[in-house]
N, C-alpha and C positions, 0 to 999 in steps of 0.2 A: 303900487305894490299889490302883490297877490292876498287877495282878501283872506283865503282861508289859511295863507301863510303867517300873514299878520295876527290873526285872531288869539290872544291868551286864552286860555283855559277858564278863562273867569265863567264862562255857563255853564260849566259842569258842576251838577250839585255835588255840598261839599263831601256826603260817603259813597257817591262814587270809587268803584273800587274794581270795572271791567276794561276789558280791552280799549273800549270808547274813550275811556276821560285817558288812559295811557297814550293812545294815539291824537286827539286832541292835544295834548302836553305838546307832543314828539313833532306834531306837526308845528304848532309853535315857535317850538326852540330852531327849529329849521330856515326861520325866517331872516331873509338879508342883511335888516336890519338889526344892530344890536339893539338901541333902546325897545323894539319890540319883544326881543329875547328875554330883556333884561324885566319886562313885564310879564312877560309868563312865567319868569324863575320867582318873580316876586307873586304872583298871585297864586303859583300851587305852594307856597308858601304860608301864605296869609290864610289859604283852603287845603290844608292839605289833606291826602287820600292814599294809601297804600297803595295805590297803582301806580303813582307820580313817581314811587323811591329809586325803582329800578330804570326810569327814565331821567330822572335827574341827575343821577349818577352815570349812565352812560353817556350826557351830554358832557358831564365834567374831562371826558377823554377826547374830546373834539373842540370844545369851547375855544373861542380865536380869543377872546377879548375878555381884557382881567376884570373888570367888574362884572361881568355877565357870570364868568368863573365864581368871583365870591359870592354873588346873589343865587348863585346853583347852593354854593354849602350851606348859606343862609337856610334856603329853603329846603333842604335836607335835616336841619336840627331843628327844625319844626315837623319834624314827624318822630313816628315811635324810632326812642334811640336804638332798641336792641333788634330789630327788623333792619335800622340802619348801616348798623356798624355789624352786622351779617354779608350784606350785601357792597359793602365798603370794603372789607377785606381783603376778598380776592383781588379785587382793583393793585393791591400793593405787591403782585406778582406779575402785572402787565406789563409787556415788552414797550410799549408807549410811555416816554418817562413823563409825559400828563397826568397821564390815566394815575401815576403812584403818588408824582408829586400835590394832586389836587386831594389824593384818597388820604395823605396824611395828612395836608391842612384840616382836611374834614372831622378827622376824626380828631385830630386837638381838639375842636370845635364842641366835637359829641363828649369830650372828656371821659368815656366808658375807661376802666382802665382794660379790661379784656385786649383790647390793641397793643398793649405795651409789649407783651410776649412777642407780635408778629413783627414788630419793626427792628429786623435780623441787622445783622452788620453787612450786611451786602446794602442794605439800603442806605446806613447812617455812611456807607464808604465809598455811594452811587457816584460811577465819574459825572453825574449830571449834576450839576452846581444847587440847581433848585429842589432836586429831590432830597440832596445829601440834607441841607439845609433845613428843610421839612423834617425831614426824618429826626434832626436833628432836635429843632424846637420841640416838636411832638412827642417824640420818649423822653426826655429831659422833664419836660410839665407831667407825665402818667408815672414814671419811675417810683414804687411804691416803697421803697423803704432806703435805708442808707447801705444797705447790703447789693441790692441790684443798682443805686446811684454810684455807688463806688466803679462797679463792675462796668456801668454805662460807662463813666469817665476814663475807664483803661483803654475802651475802642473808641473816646473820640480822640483823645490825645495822639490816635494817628493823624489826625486831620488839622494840626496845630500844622500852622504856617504855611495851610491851602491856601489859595482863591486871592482874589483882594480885600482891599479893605474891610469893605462891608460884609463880605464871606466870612472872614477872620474874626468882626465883633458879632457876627451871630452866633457865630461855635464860643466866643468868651460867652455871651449871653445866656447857650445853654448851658455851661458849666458854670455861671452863677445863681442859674435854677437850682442846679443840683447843691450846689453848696460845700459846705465844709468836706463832705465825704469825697466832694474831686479833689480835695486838694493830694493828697498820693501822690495821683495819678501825671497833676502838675509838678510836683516835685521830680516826679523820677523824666519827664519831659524836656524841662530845665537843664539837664543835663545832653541829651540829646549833642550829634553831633552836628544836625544842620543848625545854622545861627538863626535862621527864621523861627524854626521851633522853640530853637530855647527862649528867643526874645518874646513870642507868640506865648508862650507859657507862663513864662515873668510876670509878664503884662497882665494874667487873664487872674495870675494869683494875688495879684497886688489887689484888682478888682476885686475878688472876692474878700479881704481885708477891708478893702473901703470901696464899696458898689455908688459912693459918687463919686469917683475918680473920672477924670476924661482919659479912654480909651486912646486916643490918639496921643494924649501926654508920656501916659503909661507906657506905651508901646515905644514910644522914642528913649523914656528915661533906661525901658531893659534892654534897647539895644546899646546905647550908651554904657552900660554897665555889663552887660555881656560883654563886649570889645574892649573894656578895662581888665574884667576880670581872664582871658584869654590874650591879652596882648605879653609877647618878650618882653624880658625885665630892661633890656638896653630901650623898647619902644617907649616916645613922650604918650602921659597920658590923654584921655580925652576931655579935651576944654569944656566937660560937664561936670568932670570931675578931676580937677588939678592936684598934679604932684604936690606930697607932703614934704 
């Protein structure tokens, strides 16, 4: 392996703060190897330096390999938050859906709330499964009051009975962040004319009534009861819930 490829950042002292310990970094993360990558995301971490931030974050938009990915945000919340999530932001306007989806893990991470305003409904609506998803966890946890979690809950409720499985209990999940104040938003969902949504809805409100309910029970008991409550009066009911 290429020696100065391999080499982490670990000898740069730690207020290093010029073009050297940035390029150092850069060349680093460059290296073939991920566990080598994964040692320079962890050592300008462990040292961090103002020069590392705009390099860390740039590799967030390229990173092939997800723990090298999360050891980049690791070592991004070890530096100053508000230099961070300066330089994080524009990230969530990149045409690379890495580049947005890694810049909102990140910034849940940093918890500032100042991000809560920029994660638009284009993002929480992003056709990229991972971004929408990000986007989603991440304003859900900053949403500051019951006035703007309300307002969140009315644009995720588009997104009720996207994706699969796992898709479908992230988006319950953030609307269990949010809490009572989605419930509206579920209600007026519930009604919906696709039967995915309204069962998607059911399900996510029953959760929030009892948040240790199993998602996969819940999810079957509102389709079962959506197809009850929508079924002809001549149709037999469903063997969840047998005629009186």
């Amino acid at each position: 392996m290429d020696a100065t490829h391999s080499e982490a950042p670990s000898s740069v002292p730690p207020d290093a703060a010029g073009a050297g310990a940035s390029t150092r970094l850069r060349l680093a993360l460059s290296a073939p190897d991920a566990s080598a990558r994964l040692q320079a995301a962890l050592t300008a971490g462990t040292r961090p330096a103002p020069a590392y931030i705009g390099v860390l974050v740039g590799q967030c938009r390229v990173e092939r390999d997800f723990f090298v990915r999360d050891m980049l945000t690791w070592a991004l919340t070890r530096h100053d938050p508000d230099t961070v999530v300066d330089q994080v932001l524009p990230e969530l306007d990149s045409p690379i859906a890495q580049a947005r989806s890694q810049a909102l893990h990140t910034l849940s991470k940093v918890g500032d709330p100042r991000a809560f305003p920029a994660i638009t409904t284009a993002l929480l609506t992003d056709t990229d499964d991972v971004v929408a998803r990000n986007a989603w966890r991440t304003a859900s946890g900053l949403a500051p009051d019951d006035e703007h979690r309300a307002a969140l809950a009315t644009t995720l409720a588009t997104q009720l009975g996207r994706g699969d499985r796992d898709l479908r209990l992230s988006l319950t999940q953030s609307f269990q962040r949010l809490g009572e104040a989605s419930r509206p938003a579920l209600d007026t969902a519930s009604t919906d004319a696709r039967p995915d949504v309204r069962a998607h809805a059911l399900a996510t409100a029953q959760l929030l009534t009892d948040p240790e309910a199993d998602f996969d029970a819940a999810l079957q008991q509102a389709r079962a009861q959506d197809a009850d409550s929508t079924r002809a009066p001549d149709q037999p009911a469903s063997p969840d819930q047998p005629a009186q």
